[in-house]
N, C-alpha and C positions, 0 to 999 in steps of 0.2 A: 089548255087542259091536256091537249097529246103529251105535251113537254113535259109535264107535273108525272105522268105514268111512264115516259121513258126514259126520265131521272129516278124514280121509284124503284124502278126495277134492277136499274144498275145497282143504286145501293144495296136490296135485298140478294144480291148475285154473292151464293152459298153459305146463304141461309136454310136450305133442306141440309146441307151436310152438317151446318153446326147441331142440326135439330135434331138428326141422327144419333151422333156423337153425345147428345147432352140424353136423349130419349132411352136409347137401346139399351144400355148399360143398363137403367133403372126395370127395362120390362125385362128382361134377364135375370135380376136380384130377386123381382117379386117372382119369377116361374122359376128359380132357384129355392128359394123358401117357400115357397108351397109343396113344389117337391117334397123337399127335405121335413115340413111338418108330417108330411103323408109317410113317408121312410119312417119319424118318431114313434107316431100313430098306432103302425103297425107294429113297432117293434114291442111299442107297450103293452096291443091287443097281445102279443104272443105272451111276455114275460106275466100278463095276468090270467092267462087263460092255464098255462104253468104252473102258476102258484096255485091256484085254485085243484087242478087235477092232482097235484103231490099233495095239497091239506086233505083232499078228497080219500087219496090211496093211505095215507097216514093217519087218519080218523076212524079209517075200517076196523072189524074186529082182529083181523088180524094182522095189527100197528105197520104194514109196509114202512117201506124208506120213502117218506114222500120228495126227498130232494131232487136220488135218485131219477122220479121218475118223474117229477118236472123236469130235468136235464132229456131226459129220453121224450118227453113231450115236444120239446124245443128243439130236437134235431127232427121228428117224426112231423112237423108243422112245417118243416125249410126251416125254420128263423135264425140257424146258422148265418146266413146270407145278411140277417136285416140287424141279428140283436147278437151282440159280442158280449157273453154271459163273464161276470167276475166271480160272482157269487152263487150260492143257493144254502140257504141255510134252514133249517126244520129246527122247531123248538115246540117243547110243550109246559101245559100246564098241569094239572089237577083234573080239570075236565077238558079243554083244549089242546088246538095244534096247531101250530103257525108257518106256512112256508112262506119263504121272501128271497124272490127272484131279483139280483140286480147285475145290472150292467150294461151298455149305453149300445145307441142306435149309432148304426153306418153313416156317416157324413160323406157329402162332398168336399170338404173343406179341412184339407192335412192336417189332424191337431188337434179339431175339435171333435172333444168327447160330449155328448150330453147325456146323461146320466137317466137311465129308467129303472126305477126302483118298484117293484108291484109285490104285495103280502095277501095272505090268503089265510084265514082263519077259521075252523071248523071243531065242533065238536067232539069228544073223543064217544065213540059209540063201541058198547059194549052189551051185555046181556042183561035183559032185564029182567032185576030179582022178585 
């Protein structure tokens, strides 16, 4: 029975290292992409919270630049740091107004863009006749 565990043991001799080697990389990947969900997250909380205050200023009576001032939302919030803006576009209708904030969250990883797109639509408000 001693024999059986002190043949055992020689064969398993750096087996912790391989288990390292095989282990860490993978607990790295996942507390890499969680991170990185969390960086998206926010950058999206930002570009919608944006879109919404520019449909917000652009719906008033008197029709501000809501792209504007989603742009000035998004440096007034930091989101400089998390959201790399491409876009900001304001568009209306007949009785609406639409801002649509886009342009991707900071990566870890050289290259990759992932794309956050958020629109905000509100009513055009005016004087009631």
């Amino acid at each position: 029975m001693l024999r059986i565990t002190k043949s055992r043991l020689r064969t398993e001799r750096g087996a912790a290292t391989l288990e390292t080697v095989v282990v860490w990389p993978a607990v790295f990947l996942i507390f890499l992409t969680i991170l990185h969900a969390g960086f998206w997250f926010h950058a999206r909380n930002i570009a919608i919270g944006a879109a919404q205050e520019g449909a917000r200023v652009a719906s008033a009576q008197s029709r501000g630049d809501g792209a504007a001032r989603a742009a000035e939302f998004i440096s007034d919030a930091g989101g400089d740091d998390v959201l790399t803006v491409t876009d900001i576009r304001q568009s209306e209708t007949a009785d609406t107004v639409t801002v649509t904030v886009t342009g991707y969250s900071e990566s870890f990883v050289p290259g990759l863009e992932i794309t956050v797109t958020q629109s905000s639509t509100a009513p055009l408000k005016g004087w009631i006749e």
